[in-house]
C-alpha positions, 0 to 999 in steps of 0.5 A, a space after each residue: 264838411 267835417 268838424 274838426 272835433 270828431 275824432 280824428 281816426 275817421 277815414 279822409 279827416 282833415 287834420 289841419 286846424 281851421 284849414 278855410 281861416 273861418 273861425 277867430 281866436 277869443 282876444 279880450 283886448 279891447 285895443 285891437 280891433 277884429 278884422 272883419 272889414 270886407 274887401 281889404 288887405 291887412 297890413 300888419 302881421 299881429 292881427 293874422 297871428 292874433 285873431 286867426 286860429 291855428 295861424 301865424 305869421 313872422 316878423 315884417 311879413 303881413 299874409 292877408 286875411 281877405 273877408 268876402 262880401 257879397 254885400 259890399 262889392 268885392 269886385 277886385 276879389 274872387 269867391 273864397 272856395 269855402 266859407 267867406 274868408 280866404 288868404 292872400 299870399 306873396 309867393 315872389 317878389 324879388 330884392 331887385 324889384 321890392 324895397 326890402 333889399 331881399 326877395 319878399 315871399 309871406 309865410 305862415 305857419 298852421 298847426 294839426 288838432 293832433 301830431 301826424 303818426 311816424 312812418 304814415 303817408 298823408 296828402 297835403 292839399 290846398 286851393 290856389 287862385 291868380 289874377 292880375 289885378 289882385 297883384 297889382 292893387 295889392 302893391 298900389 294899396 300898401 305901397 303907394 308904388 308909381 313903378 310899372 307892376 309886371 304880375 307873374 305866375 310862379 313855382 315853388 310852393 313848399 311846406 316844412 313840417 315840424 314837431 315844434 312851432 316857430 316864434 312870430 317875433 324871428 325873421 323866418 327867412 334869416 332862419 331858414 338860412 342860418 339853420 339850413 331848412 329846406 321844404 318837406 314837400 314842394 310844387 317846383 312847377 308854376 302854379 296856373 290858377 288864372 281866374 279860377 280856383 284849382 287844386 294843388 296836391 303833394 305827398 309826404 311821409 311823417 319822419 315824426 310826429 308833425 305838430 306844425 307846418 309852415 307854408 311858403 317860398 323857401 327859395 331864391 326868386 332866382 331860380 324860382 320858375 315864372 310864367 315871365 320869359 326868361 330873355 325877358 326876365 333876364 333883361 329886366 333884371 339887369 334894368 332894375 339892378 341899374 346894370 342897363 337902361 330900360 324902364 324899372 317894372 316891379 314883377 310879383 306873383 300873388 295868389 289867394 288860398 284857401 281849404 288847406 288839408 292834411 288827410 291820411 293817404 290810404 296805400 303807397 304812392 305809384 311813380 306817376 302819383 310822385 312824379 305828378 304831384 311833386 314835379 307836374 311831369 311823367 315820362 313814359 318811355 316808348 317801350 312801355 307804351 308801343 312797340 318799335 315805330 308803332 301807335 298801338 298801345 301795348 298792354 302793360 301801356 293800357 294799364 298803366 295809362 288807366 292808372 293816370 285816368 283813375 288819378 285824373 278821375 279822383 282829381 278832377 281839377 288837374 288838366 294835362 298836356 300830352 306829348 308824343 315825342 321820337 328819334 332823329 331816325 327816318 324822314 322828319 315827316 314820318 317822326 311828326 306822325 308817328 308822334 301825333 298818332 300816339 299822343 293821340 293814341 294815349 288820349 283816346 286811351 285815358 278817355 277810355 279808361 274814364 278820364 274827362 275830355 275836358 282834362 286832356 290835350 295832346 300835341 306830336 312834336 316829332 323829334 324837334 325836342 330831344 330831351 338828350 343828342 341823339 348820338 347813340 342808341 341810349 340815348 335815341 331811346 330815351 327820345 322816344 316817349 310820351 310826356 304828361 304834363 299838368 297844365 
């Protein structure tokens, strides 16, 4: 691990100011109490933006410091990734389920040792971790709630840089609304970290010189993503705004954090590296890959499968779905192997190239997903394809 005093031109320096939340702020006000307690939620959002340094948060949101001990049985609470403190986060909760009156999603804001430098490209990374239980004991723990808890998973994991800081004391929320402030980078795909530790990575480009950033939410709970069904979450909706009967059930996504890190990106980011990292979705079109009705790989489709494998092998925590896909043209049948056959074809060739079993799964779907009807030529083309998909 680098210390953050070494100077900051070294290839692969983190820049984020205490990215794993280890090291505390020197307070000499003996009315406060440092927060070491093991095992617990904080509940008040001046002792984050207190003792935490580089850290802060805003007015009513309380973003939990979480201290891990062996010692003490912290049974309900997973091994931060580094270190023994870890951050515990609302990504959703929407006004319909929470006592607020508006969605409640905790944000925060962290700082570089030094501004990033205009015009370069950094990769921004954190780790991420879900389980159940952490949501639901966290609203049984500061709300005392009786409801049903419904925890789900999210999308919509977005970062705004800033060449100034925020003031704790403003209601972000109301300011992200009233200045029109949207996400410099976000993760819009549902973030799966269930009962493990995985790692998250987007791209930015530095239109200034970044001194702050600040981590969250930005959008509705509407039209966030969740892992919960959509006939079922528009149901229960309407249940828990009184508009039909049914049980009221409180749905919230909570995830702990840890190891946030802004490094400089050595090189231009590829398509794939963009469409991966910011959307968690590639489509190859057929004739890059394979030739008409074939399951042979094409040459430029080798080499640009073995670019995926070398992403894969630098990132060996992402794991991705393959997904061959065909026209409506000639017997459903045929359509379902073929797709097979190449979904497989492409498997075997990242496999090849370096990329970990492990970190592959393929399916043929045949023409039962059309991504556009097939009722011309261009759009029968655009059916045929290979998709990837983080999982």
């Amino acid at each position: 691990m680098l210390i953050v005093l070494l100077p900051l031109c070294l290839t692969g320096q983190n820049y984020v100011v205490n990215g794993s939340f280890e090291r505390f702020r020197e307070v000499k006000n003996p009315l406060l109490a440092v927060p070491e307690e093991p095992c617990t939620y904080i509940k008040q959002p001046q002792t984050f933006s207190t003792f935490v340094e580089g850290w802060q948060t805003f007015y009513i949101m309380t973003p939990d410091l979480i201290n891990w001990d062996s010692l003490a049985h912290c049974d309900l609470f997973p091994k931060p990734r580094s270190g023994k403190r870890m951050l515990g986060l609302i990504m959703y909760h929407p006004y319909s389920d929470s006592k607020f009156g508006s969605d409640y999603h905790e944000m925060l804001q962290g700082s570089f040792a030094k501004p990033l430098t205009k015009g370069k490209t950094y990769r921004f990374s954190f780790w991420v971790y879900y389980k159940e239980a952490l949501a639901i004991n966290h609203l049984r723990d500061v709300g005392q709630q009786t409801e049903p808890i419904v925890p789900v998973q999210c999308g919509n994991f977005g970062v705004y840089f800033s060449d100034a800081p925020a003031n704790p004391k403003e209601d972000f929320r109301v300011s992200m609304r009233e200045l029109g402030i949207d996400p410099t980078i976000n993760r819009e795909a549902i973030v799966e970290a269930r009962d493990e530790w995985v790692k998250i990575t987007l791209y930015f480009k530095a239109e200034q010189a970044y001194k702050y950033f600040f981590f969250g939410n930005y959008f509705s709970d509407a039209i966030t993503p969740t892992s919960e069904p959509a006939a079922q979450r528009a149901a229960q909706d309407k249940i828990n705004l009184g508009r039909s009967k049914g049980t009221y059930k409180r749905r919230i996504a909570y995830y702990c954090f840890d190891d946030f890190s802004v490094v400089e990106h050595q090189g231009d980011l590829t398509p794939l590296e963009k469409a991966l990292t910011a959307y968690n979705q590639y489509t190859f079109e057929e004739a890059l890959l394979f030739d008409s009705g074939k399951s042979e790989l094409k040459s430029d489709g080798i080499q640009e499968l073995q670019r995926l494998a070398l992403l894969l092998k630098n990132n060996p925590t992402i794991k991705i779905d393959i997904a061959g896909h065909t026209d409506d043209v000639g017997a459903d049948a045929s359509n379902q192997q073929l797709s097979e056959a190449r979904a497989k074809a492409v498997y075997q060739a990242l496999q090849n190239a370096g990329a970990n079993a492990s970190q592959l799964q393929w399916k043929g779907y045949g023409e039962k997903m059309p991504v556009v009807p097939n009722d011309c030529d261009v759009n029968r083309q655009k059916n045929r394809r290979v998709t990837i998909r983080g999982i």
